[in-house]
C-alpha positions as a LaTeX table, in Angstrom:
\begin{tabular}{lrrr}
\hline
Residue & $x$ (\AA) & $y$ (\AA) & $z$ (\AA) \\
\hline
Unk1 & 0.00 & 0.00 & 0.00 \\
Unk2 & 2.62 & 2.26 & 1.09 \\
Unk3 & 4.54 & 1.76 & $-2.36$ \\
Unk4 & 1.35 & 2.51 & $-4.26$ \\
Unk5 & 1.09 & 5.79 & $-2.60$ \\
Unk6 & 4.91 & 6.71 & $-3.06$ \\
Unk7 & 4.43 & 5.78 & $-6.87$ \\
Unk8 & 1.33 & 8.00 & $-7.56$ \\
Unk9 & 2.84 & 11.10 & $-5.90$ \\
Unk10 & 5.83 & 11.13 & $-7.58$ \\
Unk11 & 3.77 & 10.66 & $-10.74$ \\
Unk12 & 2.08 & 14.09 & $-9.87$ \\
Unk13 & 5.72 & 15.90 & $-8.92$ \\
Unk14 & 6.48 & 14.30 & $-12.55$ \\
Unk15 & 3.41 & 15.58 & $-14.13$ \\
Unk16 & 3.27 & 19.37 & $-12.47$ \\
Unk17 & 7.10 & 19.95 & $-13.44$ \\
Unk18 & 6.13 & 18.39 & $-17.51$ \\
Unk19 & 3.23 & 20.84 & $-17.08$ \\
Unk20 & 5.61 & 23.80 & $-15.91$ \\
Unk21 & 8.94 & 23.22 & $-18.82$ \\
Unk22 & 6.08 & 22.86 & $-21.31$ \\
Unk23 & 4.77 & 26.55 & $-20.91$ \\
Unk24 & 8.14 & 27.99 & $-19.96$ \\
Unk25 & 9.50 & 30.31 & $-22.34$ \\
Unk26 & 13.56 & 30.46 & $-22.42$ \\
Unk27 & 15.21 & 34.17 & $-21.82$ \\
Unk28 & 16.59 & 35.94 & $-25.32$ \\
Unk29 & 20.21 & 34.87 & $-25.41$ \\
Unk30 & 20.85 & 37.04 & $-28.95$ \\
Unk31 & 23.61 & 39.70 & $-28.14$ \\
Unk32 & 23.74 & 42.50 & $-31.00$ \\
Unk33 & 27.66 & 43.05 & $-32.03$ \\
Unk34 & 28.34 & 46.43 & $-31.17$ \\
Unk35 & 27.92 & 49.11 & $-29.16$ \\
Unk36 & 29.38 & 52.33 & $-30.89$ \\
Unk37 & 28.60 & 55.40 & $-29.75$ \\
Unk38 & 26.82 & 58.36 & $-30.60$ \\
Unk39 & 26.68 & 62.23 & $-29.92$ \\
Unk40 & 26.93 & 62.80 & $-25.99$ \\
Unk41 & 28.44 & 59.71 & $-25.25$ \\
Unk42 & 31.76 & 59.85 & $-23.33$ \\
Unk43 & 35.09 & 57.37 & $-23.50$ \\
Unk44 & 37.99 & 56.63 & $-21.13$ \\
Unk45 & 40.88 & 56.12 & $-23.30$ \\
Unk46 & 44.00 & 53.62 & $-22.82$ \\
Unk47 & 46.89 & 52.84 & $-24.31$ \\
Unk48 & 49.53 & 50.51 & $-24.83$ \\
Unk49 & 52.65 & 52.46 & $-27.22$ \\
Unk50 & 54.49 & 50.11 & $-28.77$ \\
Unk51 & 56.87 & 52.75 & $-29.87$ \\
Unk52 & 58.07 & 55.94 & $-28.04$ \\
Unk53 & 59.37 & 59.02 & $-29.26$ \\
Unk54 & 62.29 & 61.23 & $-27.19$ \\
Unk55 & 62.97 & 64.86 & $-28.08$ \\
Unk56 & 66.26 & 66.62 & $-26.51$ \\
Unk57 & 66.65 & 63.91 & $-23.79$ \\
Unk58 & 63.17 & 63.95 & $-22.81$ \\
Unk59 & 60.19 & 61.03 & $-23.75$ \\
Unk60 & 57.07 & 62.29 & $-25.13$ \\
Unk61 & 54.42 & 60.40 & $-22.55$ \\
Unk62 & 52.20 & 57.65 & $-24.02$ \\
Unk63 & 48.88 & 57.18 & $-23.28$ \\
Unk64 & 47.52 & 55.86 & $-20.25$ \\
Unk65 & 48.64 & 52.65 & $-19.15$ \\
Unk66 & 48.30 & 52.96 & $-15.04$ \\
Unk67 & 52.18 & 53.92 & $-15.06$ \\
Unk68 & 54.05 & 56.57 & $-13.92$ \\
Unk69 & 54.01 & 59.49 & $-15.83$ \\
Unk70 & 51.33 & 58.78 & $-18.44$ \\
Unk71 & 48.62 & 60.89 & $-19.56$ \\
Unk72 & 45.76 & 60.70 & $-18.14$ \\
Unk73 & 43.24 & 60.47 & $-21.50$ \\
Unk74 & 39.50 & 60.72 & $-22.19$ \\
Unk75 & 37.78 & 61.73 & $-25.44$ \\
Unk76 & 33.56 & 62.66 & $-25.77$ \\
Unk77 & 31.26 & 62.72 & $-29.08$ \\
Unk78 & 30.10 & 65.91 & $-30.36$ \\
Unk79 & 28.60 & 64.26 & $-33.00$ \\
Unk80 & 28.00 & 60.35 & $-33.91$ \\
Unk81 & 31.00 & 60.69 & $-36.14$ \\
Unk82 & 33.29 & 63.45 & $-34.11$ \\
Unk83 & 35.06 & 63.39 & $-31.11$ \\
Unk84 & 37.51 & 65.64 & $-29.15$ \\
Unk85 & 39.96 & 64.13 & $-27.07$ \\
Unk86 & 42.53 & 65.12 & $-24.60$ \\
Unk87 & 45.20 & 64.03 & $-22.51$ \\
Unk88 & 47.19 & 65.57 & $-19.70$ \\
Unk89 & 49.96 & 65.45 & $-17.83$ \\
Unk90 & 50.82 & 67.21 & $-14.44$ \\
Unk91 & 54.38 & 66.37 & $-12.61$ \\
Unk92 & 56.42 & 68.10 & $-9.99$ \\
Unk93 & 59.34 & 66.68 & $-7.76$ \\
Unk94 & 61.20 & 69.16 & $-5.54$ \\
Unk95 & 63.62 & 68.88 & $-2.48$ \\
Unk96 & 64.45 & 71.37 & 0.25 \\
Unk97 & 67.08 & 70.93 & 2.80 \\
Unk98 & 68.50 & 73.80 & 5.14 \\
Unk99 & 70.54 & 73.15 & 8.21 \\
Unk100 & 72.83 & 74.97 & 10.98 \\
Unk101 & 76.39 & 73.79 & 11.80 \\
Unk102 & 77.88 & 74.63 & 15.32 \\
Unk103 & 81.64 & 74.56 & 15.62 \\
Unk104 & 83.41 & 73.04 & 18.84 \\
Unk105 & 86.95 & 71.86 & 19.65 \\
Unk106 & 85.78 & 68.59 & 18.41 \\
Unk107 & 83.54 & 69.43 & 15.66 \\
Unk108 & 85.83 & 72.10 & 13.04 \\
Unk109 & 82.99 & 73.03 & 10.59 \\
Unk110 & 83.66 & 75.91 & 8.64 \\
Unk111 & 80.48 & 77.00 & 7.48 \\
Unk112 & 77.85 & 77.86 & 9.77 \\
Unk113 & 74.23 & 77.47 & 7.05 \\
Unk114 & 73.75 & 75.93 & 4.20 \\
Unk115 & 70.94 & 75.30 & 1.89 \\
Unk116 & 69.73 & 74.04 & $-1.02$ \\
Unk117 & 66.57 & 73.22 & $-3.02$ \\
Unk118 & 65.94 & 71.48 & $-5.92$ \\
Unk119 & 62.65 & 71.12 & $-7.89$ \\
Unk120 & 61.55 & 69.67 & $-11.50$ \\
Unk121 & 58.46 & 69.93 & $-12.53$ \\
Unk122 & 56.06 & 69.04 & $-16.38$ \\
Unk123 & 52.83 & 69.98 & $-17.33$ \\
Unk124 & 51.46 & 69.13 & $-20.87$ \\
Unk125 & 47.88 & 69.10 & $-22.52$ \\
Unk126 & 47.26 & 67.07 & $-25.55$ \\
Unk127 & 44.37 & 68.37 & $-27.10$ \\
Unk128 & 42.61 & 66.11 & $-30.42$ \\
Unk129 & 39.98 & 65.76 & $-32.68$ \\
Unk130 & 39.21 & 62.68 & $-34.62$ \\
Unk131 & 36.89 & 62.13 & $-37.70$ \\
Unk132 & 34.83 & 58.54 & $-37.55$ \\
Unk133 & 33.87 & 57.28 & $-41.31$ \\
Unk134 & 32.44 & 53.70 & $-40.74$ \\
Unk135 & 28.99 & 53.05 & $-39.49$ \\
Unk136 & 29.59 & 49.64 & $-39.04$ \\
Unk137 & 28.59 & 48.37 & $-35.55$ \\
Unk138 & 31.40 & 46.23 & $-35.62$ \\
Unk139 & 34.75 & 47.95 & $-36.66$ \\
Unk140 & 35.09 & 51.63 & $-37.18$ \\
Unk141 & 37.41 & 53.47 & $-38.61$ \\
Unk142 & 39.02 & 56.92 & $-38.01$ \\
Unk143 & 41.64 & 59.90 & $-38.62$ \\
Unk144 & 42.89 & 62.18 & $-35.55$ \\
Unk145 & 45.07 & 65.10 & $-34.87$ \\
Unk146 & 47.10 & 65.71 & $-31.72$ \\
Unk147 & 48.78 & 68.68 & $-30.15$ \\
Unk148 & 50.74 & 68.46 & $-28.37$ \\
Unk149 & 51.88 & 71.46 & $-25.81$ \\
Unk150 & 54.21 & 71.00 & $-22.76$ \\
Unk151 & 55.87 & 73.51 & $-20.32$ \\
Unk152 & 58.61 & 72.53 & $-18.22$ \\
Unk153 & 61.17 & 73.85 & $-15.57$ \\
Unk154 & 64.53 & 72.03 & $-13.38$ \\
Unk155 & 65.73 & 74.42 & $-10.95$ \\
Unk156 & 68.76 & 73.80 & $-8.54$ \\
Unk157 & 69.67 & 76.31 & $-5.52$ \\
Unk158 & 72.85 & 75.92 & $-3.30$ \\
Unk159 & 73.92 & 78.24 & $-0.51$ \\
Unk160 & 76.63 & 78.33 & 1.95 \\
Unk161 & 77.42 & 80.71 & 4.87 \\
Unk162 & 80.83 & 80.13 & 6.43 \\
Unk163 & 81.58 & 81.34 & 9.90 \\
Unk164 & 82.79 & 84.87 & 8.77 \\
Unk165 & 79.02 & 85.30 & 7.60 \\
Unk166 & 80.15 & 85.23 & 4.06 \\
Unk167 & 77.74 & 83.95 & 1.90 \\
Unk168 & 78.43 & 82.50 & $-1.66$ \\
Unk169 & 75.18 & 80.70 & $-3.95$ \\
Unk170 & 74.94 & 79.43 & $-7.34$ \\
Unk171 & 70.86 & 78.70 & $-8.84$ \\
Unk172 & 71.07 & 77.19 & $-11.94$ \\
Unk173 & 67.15 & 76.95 & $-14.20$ \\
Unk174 & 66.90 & 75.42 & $-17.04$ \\
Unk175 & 63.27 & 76.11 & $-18.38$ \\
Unk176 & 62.09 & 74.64 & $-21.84$ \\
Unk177 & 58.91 & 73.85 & $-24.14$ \\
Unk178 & 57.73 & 70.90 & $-26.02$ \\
Unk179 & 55.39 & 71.14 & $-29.04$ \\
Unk180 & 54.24 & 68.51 & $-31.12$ \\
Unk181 & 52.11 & 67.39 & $-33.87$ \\
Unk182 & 50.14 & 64.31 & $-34.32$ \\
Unk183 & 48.26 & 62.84 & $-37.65$ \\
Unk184 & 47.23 & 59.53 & $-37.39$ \\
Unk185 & 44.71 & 56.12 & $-38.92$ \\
Unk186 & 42.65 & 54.23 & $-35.87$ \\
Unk187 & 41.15 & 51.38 & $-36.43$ \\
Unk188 & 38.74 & 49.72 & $-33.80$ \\
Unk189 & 36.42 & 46.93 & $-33.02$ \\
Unk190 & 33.56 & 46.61 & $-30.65$ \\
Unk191 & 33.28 & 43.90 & $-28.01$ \\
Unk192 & 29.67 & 42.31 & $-28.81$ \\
Unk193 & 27.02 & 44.85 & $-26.63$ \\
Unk194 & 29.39 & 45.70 & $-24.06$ \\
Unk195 & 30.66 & 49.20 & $-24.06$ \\
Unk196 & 33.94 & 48.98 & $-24.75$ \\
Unk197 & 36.18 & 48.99 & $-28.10$ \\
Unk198 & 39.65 & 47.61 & $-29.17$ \\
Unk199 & 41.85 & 49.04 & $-31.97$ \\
Unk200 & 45.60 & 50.42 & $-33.13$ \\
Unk201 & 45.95 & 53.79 & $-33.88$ \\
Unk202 & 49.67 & 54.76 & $-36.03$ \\
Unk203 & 50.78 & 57.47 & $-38.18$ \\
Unk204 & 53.43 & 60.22 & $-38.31$ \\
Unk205 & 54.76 & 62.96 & $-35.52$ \\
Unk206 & 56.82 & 65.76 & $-35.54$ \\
Unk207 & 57.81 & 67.28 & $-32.42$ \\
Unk208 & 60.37 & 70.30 & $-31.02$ \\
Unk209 & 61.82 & 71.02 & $-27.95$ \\
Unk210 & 62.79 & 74.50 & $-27.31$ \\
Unk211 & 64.76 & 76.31 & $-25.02$ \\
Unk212 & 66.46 & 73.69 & $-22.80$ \\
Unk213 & 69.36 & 75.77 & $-21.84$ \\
Unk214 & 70.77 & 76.44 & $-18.11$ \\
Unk215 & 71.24 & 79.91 & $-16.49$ \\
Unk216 & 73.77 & 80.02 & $-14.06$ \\
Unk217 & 73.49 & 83.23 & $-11.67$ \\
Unk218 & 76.37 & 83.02 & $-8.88$ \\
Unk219 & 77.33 & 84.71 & $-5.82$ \\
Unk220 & 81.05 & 84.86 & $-4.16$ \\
Unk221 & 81.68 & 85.01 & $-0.65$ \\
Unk222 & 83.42 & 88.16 & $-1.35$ \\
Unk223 & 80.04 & 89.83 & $-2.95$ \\
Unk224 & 80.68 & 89.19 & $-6.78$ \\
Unk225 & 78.20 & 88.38 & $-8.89$ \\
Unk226 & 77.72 & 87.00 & $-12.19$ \\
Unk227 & 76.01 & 84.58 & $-14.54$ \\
Unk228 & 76.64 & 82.38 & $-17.67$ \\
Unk229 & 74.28 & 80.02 & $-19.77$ \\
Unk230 & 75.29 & 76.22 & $-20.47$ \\
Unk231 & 73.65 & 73.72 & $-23.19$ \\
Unk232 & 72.78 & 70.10 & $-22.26$ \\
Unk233 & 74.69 & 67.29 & $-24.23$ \\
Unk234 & 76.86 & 70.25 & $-25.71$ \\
Unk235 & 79.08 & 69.39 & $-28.96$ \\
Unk236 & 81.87 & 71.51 & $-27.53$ \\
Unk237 & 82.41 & 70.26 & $-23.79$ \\
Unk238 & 80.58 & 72.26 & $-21.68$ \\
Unk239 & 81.15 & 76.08 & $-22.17$ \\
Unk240 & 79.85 & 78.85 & $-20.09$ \\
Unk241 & 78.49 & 80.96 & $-22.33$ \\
Unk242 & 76.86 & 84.78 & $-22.88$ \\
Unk243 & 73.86 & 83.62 & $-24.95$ \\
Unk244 & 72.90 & 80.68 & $-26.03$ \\
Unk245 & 69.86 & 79.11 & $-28.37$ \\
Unk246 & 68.82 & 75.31 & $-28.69$ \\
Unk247 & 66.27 & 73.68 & $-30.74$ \\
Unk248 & 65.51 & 69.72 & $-30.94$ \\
Unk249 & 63.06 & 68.40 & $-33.59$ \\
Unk250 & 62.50 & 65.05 & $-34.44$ \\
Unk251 & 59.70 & 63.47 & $-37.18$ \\
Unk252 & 59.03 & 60.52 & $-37.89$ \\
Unk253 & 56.43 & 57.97 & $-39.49$ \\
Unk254 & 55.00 & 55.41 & $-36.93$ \\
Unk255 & 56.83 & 57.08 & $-33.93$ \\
Unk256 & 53.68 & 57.24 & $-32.05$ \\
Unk257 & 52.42 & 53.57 & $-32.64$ \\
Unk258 & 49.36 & 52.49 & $-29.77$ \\
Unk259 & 47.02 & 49.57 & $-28.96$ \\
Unk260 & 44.02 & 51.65 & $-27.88$ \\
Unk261 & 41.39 & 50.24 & $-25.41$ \\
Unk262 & 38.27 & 52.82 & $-25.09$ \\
Unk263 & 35.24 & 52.04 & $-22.21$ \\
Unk264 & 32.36 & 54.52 & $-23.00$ \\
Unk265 & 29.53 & 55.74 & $-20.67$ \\
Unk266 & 27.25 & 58.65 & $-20.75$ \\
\hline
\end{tabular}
């Protein structure tokens, strides 16, 4: 008796869940490919260079990558096929030290202060436009323009006092620009519906560096005073001179070669 009633409810479990698959209706697993965006919209830009460009000593900075010194990039639609985009970069790094020095029988210092500060610091804005011509939902393709503009400064101050109260200092600033101009082909793909494209961007770069020579300005104990100008990296061994003007350019196809990752939002 017992097994009869075991077998005839699991033949009604049986029959309700047959009842309950049969009218089920399965969720839409279709995924559109694509999800390019449109006026409004709004894109956090990375990068991965594969090749880097230097200028007079210095590296132009690539595109963000989470490292230390790159731009820090975004780009938003004005229209479904324009976008400005911009990068920028702010750096400083300074270091102050000043100190006292007593003199004893056991201690024979012969200055009484010194000091000295040192401070470097960057700041460039890379402003672009780019020009989208595909509509296709899948790959799109593109032409930008990049400028770039950069401002920098490395300044050096040293001062001594010596126990006579004679003071004698030397600051040394070497101040320069960086300008550059980017042209370059992007080609991307979109990752099924979610918001986020793939792509290589390459082209041609020409970029200066200006300026980029020291001034010297130096104090003697004894109250003299003058100043002199030096170059970096200078073809003649380091003269001291009156005047001086330096210019670094560099162009070059493919010298600003990225693997671009954008995630938009709006």
């Amino acid at each position: 008796m017992k097994k009869t009633v075991l077998s005839m409810a699991l033949l009604g479990v049986c029959s309700v869940a047959s009842a309950q698959l049969s009218t089920r209706e399965n969720d839409d697993t279709r995924y559109k490919l694509g999800a390019r965006p449109v006026a409004g919209d709004y894109a956090l830009t990375f990068g991965i260079g594969i090749t880097s460009t230097e200028v007079g000593g210095r590296e132009i900075p690539a595109w963000n990558l989470f490292g230390q010194g790159n731009l820090i990039t975004g780009k938003k639609f004005i229209k479904d096929d324009v976008a400005v985009r911009a990068g920028i970069r702010l750096f400083r790094d300074s270091r102050t030290l000043s100190g006292e020095l007593d003199s004893t029988e056991n201690i024979t210092n012969v200055l009484s202060e010194v000091e000295f500060r040192s401070s470097e610091r960057q700041y460039m804005l890379v402003p672009g436009i780019e020009k989208h011509f595909s509509n296709s939902n899948i790959f799109d393709v593109y032409t930008a323009a990049d400028l770039y503009l950069g401002f920098g400064k490395d300044k050096d101050v040293t001062s001594v006092t010596n126990r006579r109260g004679q003071t004698s200092a030397e600051t040394a600033t070497t101040p320069y620009t960086m300008v550059g101009l980017g042209g370059v082909i992007g080609v991307s793909a979109f990752v099924v519906d979610l918001p986020i494209s793939v792509g290589l961007e390459y082209g041609i770069g020409a970029f200066w560096k200006l300026g980029d020579r020291t001034k010297v300005e130096v104090e003697e104990a004894d109250g003299t005073t003058y100043e002199y100008q030096t170059v970096s990296d200078d073809p003649f061994g380091g003269l001291e001179y009156n005047s001086a003007k330096q210019k670094y350019m560099t162009m070059d196809t493919n010298n600003q070669v990225r693997l671009v990752v954008n995630i938009f939002f709006n």
